[in-house]
Structure formats: C-alpha cells, structure tokens
C-alpha positions in Angstrom: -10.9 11.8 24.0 -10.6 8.7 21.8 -10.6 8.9 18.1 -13.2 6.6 16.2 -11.9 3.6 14.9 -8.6 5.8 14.1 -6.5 3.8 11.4 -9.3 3.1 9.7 -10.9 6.6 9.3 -7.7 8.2 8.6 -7.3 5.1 5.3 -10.9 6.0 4.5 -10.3 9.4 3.7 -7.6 8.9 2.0 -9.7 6.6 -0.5 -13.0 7.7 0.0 -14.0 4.7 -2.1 -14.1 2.5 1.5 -16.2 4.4 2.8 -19.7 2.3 4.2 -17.2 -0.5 3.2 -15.8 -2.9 6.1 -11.9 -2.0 6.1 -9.1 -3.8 8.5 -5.7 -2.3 8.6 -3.0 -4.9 9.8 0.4 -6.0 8.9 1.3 -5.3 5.6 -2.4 -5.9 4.2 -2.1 -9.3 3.1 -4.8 -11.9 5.4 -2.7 -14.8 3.8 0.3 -14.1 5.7 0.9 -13.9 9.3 -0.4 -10.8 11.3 -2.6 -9.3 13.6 -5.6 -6.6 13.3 -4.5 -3.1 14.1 -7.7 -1.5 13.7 -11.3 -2.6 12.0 -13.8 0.2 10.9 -17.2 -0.3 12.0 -18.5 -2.2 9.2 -16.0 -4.4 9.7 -16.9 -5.1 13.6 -20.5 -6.1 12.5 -18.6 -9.3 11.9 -17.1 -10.2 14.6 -13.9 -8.5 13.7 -11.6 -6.9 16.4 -8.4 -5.5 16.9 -5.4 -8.1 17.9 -7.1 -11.0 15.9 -5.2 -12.8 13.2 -5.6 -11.4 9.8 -6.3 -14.5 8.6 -9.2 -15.3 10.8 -10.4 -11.6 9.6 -10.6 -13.1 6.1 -12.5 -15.9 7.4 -15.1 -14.0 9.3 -15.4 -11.9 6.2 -14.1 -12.6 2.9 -15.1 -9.6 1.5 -13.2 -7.0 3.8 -10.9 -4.7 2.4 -7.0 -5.3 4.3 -4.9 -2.6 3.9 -1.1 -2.1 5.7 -0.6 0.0 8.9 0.8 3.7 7.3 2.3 4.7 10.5 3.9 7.4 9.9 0.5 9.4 8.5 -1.3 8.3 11.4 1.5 9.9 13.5 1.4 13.0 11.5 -2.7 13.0 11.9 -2.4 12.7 15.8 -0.3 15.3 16.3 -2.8 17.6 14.7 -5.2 16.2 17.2 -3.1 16.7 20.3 -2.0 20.4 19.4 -6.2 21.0 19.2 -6.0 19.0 22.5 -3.6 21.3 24.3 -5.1 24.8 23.4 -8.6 23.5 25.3 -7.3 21.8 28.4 -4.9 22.8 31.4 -3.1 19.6 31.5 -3.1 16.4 29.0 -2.3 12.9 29.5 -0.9 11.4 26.0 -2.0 7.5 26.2 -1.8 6.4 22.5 -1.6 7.7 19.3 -5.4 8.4 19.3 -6.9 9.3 22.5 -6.0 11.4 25.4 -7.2 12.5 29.1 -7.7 16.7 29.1 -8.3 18.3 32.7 -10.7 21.1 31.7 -11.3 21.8 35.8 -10.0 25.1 35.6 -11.6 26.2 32.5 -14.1 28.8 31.8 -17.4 27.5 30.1 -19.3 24.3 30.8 -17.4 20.7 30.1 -20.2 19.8 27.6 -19.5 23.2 25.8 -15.7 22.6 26.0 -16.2 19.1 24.3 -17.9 20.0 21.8 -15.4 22.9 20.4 -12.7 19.8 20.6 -14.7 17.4 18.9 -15.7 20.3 16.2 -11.9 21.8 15.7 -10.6 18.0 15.1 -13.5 17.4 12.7 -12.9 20.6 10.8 -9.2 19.8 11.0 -8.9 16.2 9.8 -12.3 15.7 8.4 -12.1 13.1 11.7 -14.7 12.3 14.5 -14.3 11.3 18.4 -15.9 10.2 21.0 -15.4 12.1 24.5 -16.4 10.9 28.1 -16.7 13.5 30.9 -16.5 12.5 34.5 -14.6 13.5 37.9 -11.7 10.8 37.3 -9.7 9.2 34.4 -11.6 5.4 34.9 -15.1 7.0 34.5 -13.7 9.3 31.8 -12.3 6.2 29.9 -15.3 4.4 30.5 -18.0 7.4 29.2 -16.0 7.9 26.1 -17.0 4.2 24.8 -20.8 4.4 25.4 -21.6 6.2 22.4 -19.1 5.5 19.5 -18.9 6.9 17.0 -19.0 10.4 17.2 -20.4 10.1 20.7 -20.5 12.9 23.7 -21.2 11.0 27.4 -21.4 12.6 30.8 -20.9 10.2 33.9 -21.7 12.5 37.5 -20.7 12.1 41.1 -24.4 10.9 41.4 -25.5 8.4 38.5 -22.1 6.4 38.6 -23.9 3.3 40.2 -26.9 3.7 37.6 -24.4 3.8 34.6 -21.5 0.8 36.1 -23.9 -1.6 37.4 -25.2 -3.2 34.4 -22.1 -2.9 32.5 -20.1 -6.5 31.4 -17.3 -6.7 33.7 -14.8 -6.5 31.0 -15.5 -2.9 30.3 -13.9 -2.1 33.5 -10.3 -0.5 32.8 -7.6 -3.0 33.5 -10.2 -6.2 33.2 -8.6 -7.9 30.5 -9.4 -11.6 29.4 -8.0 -13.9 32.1 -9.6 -11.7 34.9 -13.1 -11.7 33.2 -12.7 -15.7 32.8 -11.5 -16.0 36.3 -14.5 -13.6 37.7 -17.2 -15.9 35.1 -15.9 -18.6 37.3 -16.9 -16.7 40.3 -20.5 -16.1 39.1 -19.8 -12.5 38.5 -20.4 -11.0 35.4 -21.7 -7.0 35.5 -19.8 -4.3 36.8 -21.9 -4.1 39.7 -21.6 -7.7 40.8 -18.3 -6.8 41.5 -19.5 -3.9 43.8 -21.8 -6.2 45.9 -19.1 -8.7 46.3 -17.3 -8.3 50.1 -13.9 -6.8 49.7 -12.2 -9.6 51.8 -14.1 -12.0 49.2 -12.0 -9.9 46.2 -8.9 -9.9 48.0 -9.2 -13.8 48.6 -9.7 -14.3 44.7 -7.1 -11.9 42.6 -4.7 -11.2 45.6 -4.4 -7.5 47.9 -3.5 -4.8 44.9 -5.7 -6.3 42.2 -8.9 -7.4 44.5 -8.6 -3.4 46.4 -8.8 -2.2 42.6 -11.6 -4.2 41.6 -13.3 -3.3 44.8 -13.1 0.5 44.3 -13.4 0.6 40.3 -16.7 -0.8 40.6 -17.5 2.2 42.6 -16.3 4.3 40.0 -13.2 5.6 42.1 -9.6 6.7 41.2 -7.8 9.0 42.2 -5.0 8.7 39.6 -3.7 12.0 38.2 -3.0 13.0 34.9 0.6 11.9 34.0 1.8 14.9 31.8 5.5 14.3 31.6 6.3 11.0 30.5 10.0 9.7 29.2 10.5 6.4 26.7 12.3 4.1 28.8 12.6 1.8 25.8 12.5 1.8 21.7 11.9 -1.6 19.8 11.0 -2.9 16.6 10.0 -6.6 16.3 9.4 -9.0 12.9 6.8 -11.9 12.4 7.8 -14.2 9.8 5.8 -15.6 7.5 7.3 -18.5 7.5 9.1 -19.8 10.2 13.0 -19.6 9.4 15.8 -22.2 10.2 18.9 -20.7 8.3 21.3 -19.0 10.8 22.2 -17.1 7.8 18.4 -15.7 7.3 18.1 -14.7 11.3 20.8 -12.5 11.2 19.7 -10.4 7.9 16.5 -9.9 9.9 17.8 -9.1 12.9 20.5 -6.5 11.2 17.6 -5.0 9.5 15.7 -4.9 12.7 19.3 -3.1 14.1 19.3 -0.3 11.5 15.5 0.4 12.0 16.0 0.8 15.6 18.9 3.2 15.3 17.0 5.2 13.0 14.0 5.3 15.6 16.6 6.7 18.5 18.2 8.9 15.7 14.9 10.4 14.9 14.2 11.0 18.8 17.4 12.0 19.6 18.1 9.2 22.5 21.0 6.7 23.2 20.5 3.1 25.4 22.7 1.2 27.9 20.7 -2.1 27.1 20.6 -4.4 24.3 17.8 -7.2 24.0 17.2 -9.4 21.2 13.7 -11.4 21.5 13.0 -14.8 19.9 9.9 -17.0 19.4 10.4 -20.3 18.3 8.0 -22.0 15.9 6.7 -23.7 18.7 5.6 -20.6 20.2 8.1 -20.5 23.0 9.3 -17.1 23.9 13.0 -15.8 25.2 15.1 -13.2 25.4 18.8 -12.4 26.1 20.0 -8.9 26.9 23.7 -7.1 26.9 24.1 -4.0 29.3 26.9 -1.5 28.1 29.2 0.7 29.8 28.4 3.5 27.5 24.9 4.5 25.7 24.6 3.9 22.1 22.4 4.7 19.2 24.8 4.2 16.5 23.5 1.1 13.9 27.2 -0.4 14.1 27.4 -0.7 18.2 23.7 -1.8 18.2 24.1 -4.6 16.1 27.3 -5.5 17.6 25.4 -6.0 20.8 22.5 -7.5 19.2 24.4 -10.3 17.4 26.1 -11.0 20.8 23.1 -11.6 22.3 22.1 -13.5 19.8 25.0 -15.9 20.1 23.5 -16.8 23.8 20.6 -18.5 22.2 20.2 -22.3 21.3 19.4 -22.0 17.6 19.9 -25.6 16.3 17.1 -27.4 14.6 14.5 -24.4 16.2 12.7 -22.6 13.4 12.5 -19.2 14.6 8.8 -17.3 14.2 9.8 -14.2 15.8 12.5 -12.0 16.3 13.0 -8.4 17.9 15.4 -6.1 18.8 15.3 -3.6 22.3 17.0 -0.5 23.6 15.8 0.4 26.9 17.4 2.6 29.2 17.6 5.7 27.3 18.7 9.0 27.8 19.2 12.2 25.6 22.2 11.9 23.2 
C-alpha cells in the first residue's frame, strides 16, 4: 500500500483551494532558499518536478507552483490513521515509511482484490485520502504493482504474467536500481527490466560484483523471498540543518548545533530512548562531508549531556576559514530509558 503523492494530498485538504493546482512541499516553503522537494502533487510532476530536487530548480521548472513547508507532525498524525486501518485487514505489516506499507493478507478470508479494496475504501472514508495497492506473491512485485496505476490505482502481478509485466519495464523501476546502477547498466546496453533477465548471470556478477549482480539476476525474474519485517527498533535519531547561507562564525555553528541538541533530546524524550553515541556531521561550503563521533559509558537523552558530547565532537573538526553548509547532530545506539 503506498499513499498518492502523500504530503501533498494531506496540504490539499487542508486548503482545498490547491486542489487541480501543482503543489511542492519542501523545506520551509520558500524556492529562494536552500532545500530539497519532499513531495510534488501530480500537477506538479507534469513539469518535470520530483522529489529530492532543489526547490529552487522547482521554481525554475515552474514558476507558478505553489511551495508550501513540510508539516510533519500532521502527516505523522494522518499515517497513523492509515496504519491502524492497515492492521485490522492484514495478518502481519511491514512499516516502511510514513506512507506506505507491505500487508500479508495470505491467511485471510475473502479474495486479495476484495481485501484491497475495503483498505483503499476505509482510508478514503477515513482521511478523505487515496492509495495505490499492488498485489503479488513477494514484497519486489508488490512494490512494483503498486506504482503502475497511480493514483488511486489497484494492480495484480501473478506467478504467471511476471515476465509479460517486468520485461518492458525501464530498469530503474526495479527496487534497489537507483541512479548510478541504471547509468552503469545504460553503459552496458541494457535498459528494460528484461534485458537484465536475458543477460548471463556470470555476465551480471562480472559487472556490479557477487551480492548485487545475484540480485539483479533474480529481481528481473520477479523473485524474493524476503519476509515481512514486523518488529523493527530505531537504532538511531537525528536531526540535521541546511543553511541558507553558508556560515563562518564559530559563534553561529554552535547556536545551530545547540539548537539541533535540544531538538534531538526532545525526539528521544518523546520515544522514550537513551544513546551511547554522539555524532556531529558537517558539510563544508565546498560540499565536503565529515563526521566525528563520541561513544559514552552511559546512555543519555538529557539536552545537557547531548550537547556536552556534541560540542566535543565538534572541537575535533578543522573549522578555520571553512564556511560550514551543513550541520547535524546523531544518537545512535539506543535503548529504552
């Protein structure tokens, strides 16, 4: 299950004046300063406009867009509507992001088309929201039916037409194909899903190494045997800062990284966890990335602790004369307070 254009829908009905308007949320809402695309509403994509691209290049693409800040918390509040629907249907659920989620309906009464229907009919009538829902034997197929039809689309992959439906599909709408693997398979003269089928395995193996060339060579033939993860632990909370200008002052890096401190303690307040280890991330203005981390014999969550650990870290870094363009603050190794 994987909500429609999430952020988006969830802004446009709380001002139904967007609606059949193109909408980007991002940032703080504001394409002149620094920050990336959370989500664009389908209007929106009609220009070339996608999730991760600068807000500013948004803007260019499409003056006109409406930008509006990332409201977190109500999408948080919306989703957990969603997955409580989700968990009255299914026997087990996989939680993978704030809007979508893998439901094993194997043991159900009722037909899987009949079962995804009452979902996608409960969440509308709960949030006024639509989704789109893939059915197949495994997770990869699953993940791959529910983005045929969007919006608002229902897909059903079987055991017998998975060749028909993968083979003429861009190799980058294979899970786990990102950018760098599509460029380097381009290179190879392979470019649909089932190119990657008819190449030899050895020929795989020989080009992305043993793990990655075994997986292309079995997702292209729609297997996976992965099973629903339905316990799953944060090993790690973090809040991170993008500046809009780059800053030199020593004195302006550490009021940003106190304030990244106290929002991070409120985080592991709020979920009730403590960390061993501290890390403080910087990028430099020249887009150079580094981090420096402080393990400590006790778990903390307290703000005054944190920061002490953070500001150590800190202190490891070469700051002179580097404008800073990034900074971020970790707590990983967590465990119940």
């Amino acid at each position: 299950m994987d909500m429609d254009a999430f952020f988006a829908a969830v802004e446009e009905l709380r001002h139904p004046e967007l609606r059949g308007k193109p909408v980007v949320i991002g940032g703080d809402g504001d394409p002149s300063k620094r920050g990336v695309v959370s989500t664009a509403n389908y209007e929106a994509r009609k220009y070339g406009i996608h999730s991760a691209m600068p807000l500013r290049t948004a803007y260019r693409l499409c003056p006109h867009v409406v930008f509006l800040p990332v409201h977190y918390r109500e999408y948080a509040r919306v989703s957990r509507i969603i997955k409580d629907i989700l968990k009255e249907r299914g026997s087990a659920m996989e939680d993978v992001g704030i809007d979508e989620a893998f439901l094993d309906i194997s043991e159900n009464p009722g037909s899987a088309e009949e079962i995804a229907r009452e979902i996608k009919d409960s969440i509308n009538r709960a949030t006024g929201l639509t989704c789109s829902i893939g059915i197949a034997p495994n997770k990869l197929l699953a993940k791959l039916a529910s983005d045929m039809r969007k919006p608002d689309g229902l897909t059903v992959i079987r055991p017998g037409e998975v060749g028909r439906v993968l083979d003429p599909l861009p190799v980058r709408k294979l899970w786990g194909v990102g950018p760098k693997s599509e460029g380097h398979l381009g290179k190879l003269g392979i470019r649909t899903v089932g190119e990657i089928r008819a190449a030899p395995l050895e020929f795989l193996v020989e080009h992305f190494g043993e793990s990655y060339g075994r997986y292309l060579h079995r997702a292209s033939r729609g297997i996976d045997e992965s099973p629903l993860v339905t316990e799953w632990k944060r090993k790690s909370m973090s809040r991170e800062e993008t500046f809009e200008r780059d800053i030199l002052q020593w004195q302006g890096i550490a009021r940003h990284l106190a304030a990244l401190c106290r929002e991070v303690a409120e985080d592991m307040r709020e979920e009730g966890v403590k960390g061993c280890t501290v890390t403080v991330k910087v990028r430099f203005g020249n887009f150079k990335t580094q981090t420096r981390s402080l393990t400590l014999p006790e778990p903390v969550r307290g703000v005054e602790a944190l920061r002490r650990a953070a500001f150590q870290c800190l202190g490891r870094f070469d700051l002179a004369g580097r404008p800073v363009r990034l900074l971020g603050v970790r707590v990983s190794r967590l465990e119940e307070a």
